[in-house]
ZADO-300732 format. One line per 2 residues: number of its first residue (from 1); their letters; for each residue z, x, y of C-alpha. Coordinates in steps of 0.02 Angstrom, whole numbers, plus 50000, padded with zeros to 5 digits. Each point is the difference from the previous one (the first is absolute). Layout:
% residues N
NUM	A	Z,X,Y | ...;
//
This chain:
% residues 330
1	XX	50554,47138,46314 | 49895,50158,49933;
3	XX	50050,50074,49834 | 49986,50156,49941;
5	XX	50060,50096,49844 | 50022,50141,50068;
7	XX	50032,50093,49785 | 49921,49935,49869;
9	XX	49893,50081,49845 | 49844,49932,49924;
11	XX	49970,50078,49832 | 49932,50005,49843;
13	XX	50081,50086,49827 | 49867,50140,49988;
15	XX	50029,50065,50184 | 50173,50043,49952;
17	XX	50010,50185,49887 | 50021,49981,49809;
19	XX	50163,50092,50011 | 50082,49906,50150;
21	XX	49965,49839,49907 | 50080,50062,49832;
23	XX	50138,50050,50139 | 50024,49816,50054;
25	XX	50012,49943,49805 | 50140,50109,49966;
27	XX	50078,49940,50138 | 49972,49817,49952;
29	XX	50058,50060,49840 | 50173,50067,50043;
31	XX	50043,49821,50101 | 50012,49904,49825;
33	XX	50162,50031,49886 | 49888,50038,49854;
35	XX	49867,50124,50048 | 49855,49972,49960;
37	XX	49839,50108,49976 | 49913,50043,50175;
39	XX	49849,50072,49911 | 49970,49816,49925;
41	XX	50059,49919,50198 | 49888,50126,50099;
43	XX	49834,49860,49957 | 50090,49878,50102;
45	XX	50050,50112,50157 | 49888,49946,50168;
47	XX	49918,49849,49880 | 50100,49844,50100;
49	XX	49964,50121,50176 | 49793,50023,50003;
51	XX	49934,49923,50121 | 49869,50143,50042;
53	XX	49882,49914,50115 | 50131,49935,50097;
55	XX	49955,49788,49967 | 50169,49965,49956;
57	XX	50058,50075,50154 | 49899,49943,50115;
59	XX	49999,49805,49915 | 50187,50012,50034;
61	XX	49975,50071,50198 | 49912,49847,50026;
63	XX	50086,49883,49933 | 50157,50071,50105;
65	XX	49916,50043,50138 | 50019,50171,49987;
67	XX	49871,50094,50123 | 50016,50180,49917;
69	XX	50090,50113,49894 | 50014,50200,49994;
71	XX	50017,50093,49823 | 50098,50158,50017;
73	XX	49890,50112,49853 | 50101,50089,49887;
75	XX	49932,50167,49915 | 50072,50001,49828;
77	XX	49881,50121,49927 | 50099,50153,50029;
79	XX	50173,49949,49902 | 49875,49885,49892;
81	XX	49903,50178,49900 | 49860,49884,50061;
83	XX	49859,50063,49875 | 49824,50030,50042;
85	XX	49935,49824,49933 | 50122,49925,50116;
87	XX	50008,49916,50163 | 50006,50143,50155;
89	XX	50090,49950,50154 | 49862,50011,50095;
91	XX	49904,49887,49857 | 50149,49876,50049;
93	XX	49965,50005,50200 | 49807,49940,49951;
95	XX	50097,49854,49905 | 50094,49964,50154;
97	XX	49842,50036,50130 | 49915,49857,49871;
99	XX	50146,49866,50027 | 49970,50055,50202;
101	XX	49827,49938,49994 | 50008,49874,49898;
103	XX	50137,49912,50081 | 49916,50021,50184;
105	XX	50148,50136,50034 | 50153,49864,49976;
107	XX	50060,50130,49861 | 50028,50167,50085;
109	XX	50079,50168,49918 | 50113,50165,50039;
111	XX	49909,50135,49879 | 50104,50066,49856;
113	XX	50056,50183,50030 | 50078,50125,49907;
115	XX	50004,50166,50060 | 49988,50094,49835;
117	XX	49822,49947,49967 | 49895,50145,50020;
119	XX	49881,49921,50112 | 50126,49892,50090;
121	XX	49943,50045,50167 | 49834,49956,49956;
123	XX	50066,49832,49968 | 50061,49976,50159;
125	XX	49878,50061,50102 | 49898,49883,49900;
127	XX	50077,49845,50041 | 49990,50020,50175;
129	XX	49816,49943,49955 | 50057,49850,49902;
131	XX	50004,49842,50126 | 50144,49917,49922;
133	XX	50105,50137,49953 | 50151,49988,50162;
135	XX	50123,50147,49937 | 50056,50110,49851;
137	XX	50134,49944,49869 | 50135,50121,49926;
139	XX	50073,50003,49845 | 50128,50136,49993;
141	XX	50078,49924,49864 | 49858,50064,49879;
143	XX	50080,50176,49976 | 49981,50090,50187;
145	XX	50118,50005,50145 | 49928,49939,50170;
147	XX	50092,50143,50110 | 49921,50134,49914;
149	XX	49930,50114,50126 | 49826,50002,49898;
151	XX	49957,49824,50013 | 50013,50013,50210;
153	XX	49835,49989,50020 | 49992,49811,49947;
155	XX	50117,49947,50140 | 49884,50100,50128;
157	XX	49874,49933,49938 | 50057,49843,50000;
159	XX	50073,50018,50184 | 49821,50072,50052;
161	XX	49915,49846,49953 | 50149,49884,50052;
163	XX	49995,49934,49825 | 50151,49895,49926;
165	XX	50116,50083,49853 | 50043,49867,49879;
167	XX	50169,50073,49882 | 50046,49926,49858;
169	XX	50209,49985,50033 | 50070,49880,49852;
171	XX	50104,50084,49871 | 49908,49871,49870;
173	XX	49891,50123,49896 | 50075,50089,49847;
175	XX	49886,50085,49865 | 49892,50107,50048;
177	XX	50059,49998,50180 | 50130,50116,50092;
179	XX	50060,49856,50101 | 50129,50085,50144;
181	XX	49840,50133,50049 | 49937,49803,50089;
183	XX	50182,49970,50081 | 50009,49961,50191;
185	XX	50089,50153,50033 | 49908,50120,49918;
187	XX	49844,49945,50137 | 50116,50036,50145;
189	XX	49960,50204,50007 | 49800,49948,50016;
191	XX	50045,49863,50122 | 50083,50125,50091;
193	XX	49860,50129,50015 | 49863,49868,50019;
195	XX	50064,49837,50100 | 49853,49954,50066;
197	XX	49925,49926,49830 | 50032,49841,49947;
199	XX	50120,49986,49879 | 50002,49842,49876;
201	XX	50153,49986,49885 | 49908,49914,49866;
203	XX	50138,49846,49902 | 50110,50078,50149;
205	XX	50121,50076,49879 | 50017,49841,49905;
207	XX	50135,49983,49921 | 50125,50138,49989;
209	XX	49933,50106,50141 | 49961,49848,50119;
211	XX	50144,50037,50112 | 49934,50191,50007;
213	XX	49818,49939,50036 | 50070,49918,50152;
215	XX	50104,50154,50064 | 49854,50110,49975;
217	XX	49887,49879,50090 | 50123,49990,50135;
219	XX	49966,50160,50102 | 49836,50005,49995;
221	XX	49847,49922,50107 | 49878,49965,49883;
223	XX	50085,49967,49840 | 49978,49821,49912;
225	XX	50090,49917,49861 | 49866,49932,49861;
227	XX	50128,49849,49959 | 49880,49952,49811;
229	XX	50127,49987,49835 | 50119,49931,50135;
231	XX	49969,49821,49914 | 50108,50067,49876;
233	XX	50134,49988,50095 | 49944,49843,50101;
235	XX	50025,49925,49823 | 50156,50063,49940;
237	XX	50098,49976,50169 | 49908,49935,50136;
239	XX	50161,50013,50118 | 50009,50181,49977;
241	XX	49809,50008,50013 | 50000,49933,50160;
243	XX	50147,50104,50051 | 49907,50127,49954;
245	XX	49842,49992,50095 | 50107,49951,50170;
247	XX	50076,50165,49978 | 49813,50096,49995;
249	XX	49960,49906,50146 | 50137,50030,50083;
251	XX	49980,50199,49975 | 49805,50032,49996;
253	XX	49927,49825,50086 | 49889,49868,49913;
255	XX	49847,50096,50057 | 50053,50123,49888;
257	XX	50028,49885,49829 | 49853,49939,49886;
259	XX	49986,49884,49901 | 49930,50025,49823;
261	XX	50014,49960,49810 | 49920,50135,49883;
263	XX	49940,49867,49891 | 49883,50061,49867;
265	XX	49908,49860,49947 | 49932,49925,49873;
267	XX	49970,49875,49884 | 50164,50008,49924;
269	XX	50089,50049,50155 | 50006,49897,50160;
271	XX	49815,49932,49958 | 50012,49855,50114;
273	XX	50097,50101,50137 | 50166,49891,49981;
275	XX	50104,50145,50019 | 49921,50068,50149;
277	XX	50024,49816,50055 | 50179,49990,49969;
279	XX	50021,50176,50086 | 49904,49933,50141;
281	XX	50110,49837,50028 | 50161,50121,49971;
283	XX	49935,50113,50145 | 49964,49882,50106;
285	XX	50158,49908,49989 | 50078,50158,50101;
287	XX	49958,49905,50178 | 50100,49858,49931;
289	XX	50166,49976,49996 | 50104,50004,49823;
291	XX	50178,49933,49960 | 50066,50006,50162;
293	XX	49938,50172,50039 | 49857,50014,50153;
295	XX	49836,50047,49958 | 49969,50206,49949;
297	XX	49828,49989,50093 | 49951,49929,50171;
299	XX	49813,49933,49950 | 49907,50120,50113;
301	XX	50098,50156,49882 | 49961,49901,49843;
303	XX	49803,49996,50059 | 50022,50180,50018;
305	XX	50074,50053,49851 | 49892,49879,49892;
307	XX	49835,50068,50074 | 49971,50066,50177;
309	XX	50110,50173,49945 | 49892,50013,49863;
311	XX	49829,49959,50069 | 50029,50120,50166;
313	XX	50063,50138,49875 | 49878,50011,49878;
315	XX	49837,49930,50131 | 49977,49854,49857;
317	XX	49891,49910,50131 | 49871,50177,50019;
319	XX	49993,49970,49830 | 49954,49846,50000;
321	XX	49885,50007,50154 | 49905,50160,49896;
323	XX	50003,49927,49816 | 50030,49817,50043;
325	XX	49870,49864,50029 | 50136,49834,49993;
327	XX	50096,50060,50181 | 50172,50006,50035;
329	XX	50113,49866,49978 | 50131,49968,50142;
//
């Protein structure tokens, strides 16, 4: 069966913003009973998730058999202060055309866009020249609301080119982020005025707007739920888990799920892709039947929702037939 991880992040520590990654150390700081310094934790942010030229990532495709994966970008520069010695976004797309060519176009990416940058349409007119770049990823969370009237012009734009909109919908964020500006809800007035675009629900709302994600998803044509993080709760309750997903089926269609981890790895982090492998397995298990309950997915919907949603939505095999030199698996 084709694989295809449809959210994942390949990174290193010095593509991430100086500020952003003292960000994530306070917040590592403040999950401890005794806090403890995040100036002296912010060395250790990102070091157990590099894996910048992608070899982890793709060692761990092939030993699962995963065909291809697609990294929604995020532009942290903006809420990061990024300073002028540091990474630009569009520094970070060359990264990501790099792991493109070097991985024959298995590794394909959604550039990072945030509409405050004062060259941002520049950007995206730009990466309608980069051969792996499939669709535009939104952060609203990082300080700017995504039904302002001034930041139309990236869903026309977007809509003009027939581009996919990845959002970033999971209430997981904290410091420095304004988290509800990335709820489900707060999409619906652009949906509204542009439902022709693609919209992806990236982590589909996981996990206290997950029912929301599916409402919103509900009315609307071209609207997927991104199910990555939703191992989480494939661990914790698998029951409920599959509950869960039978219910997004049942409202949007399994042509309209993806599957997807955002795993960052590295060598301290899910080196060896066991994770992925687990999530794999737990996925899977959907077109099988589970204490006494039928199975959530007929296997034609799970071969869907594992890859052929995500390869006909983001054209992962005109990627590969314009980057890629290995062919497609089937």
């Amino acid at each position: 069966m084709r694989i295809v991880d449809a959210h994942l992040h390949v990174l290193d520590r010095e593509w991430i913003p100086r500020e952003v990654r003292m960000a994530w150390a306070r917040q590592a700081s403040g999950r401890r009973t005794e806090l403890r310094d995040p100036a002296a934790m912010e060395a250790r942010v990102m070091q157990r998730q590099s894996d910048p030229t992608g070899a982890l990532t793709i060692a761990a495709f092939d030993r699962l058999g995963v065909d291809a994966g697609l990294i929604p970008v995020v532009d942290w520069t903006v809420v990061g202060n990024a300073g002028p010695d540091e990474l630009t976004i569009e520094g970070l797309h060359d990264h990501h055309d790099r792991l493109a060519e070097t991985t024959d176009g298995r590794l394909a990416f959604c550039a990072g866009l945030d509409p405050r940058q004062p060259n941002a349409r520049e950007i995206a007119e730009r990466s309608l020249e980069r051969p792996a770049c499939v669709g535009f990823k939104l952060y609203p969370a990082a300080g700017w609301l995504i039904d302002d009237p001034q930041y139309d012009w990236v869903f026309r734009f977007a809509a003009e080119h027939d581009r996919p909109i990845v959002i970033h919908t999971a209430p997981l964020g904290g410091d420095p982020l304004v988290t509800p500006n990335s709820r489900p809800a707060a999409i619906a007035p652009v949906m509204q005025r542009y439902p022709t675009i693609a919209w992806v629900f990236g982590h589909a709302g996981f996990e206290a707007w997950w029912m929301e994600a599916v409402d919103m998803a509900f009315g609307w044509q071209r609207c997927y739920l991104d199910l990555s993080l939703w191992q989480r709760s494939a661990d914790f309750d698998y029951g409920e888990f599959r509950r869960r997903i039978l219910l997004a089926k049942q409202r949007v269609g399994a042509h309209r799920l993806l599957f997807g981890s955002d795993i960052i790895r590295g060598p301290g982090d899910d080196a060896d892709g066991a994770q992925l492998e687990r999530w794999i397995d737990q996925f899977t298990a959907l077109a099988e039947p589970y204490e006494g309950s039928p199975a959530v997915l007929a296997q034609e919907e799970l071969e869907l929702a594992m890859a052929h949603a995500a390869v006909d939505l983001y054209r992962l095999d005109e990627v590969r037939a314009t980057i890629g030199t290995r062919g497609v698996a089937t």
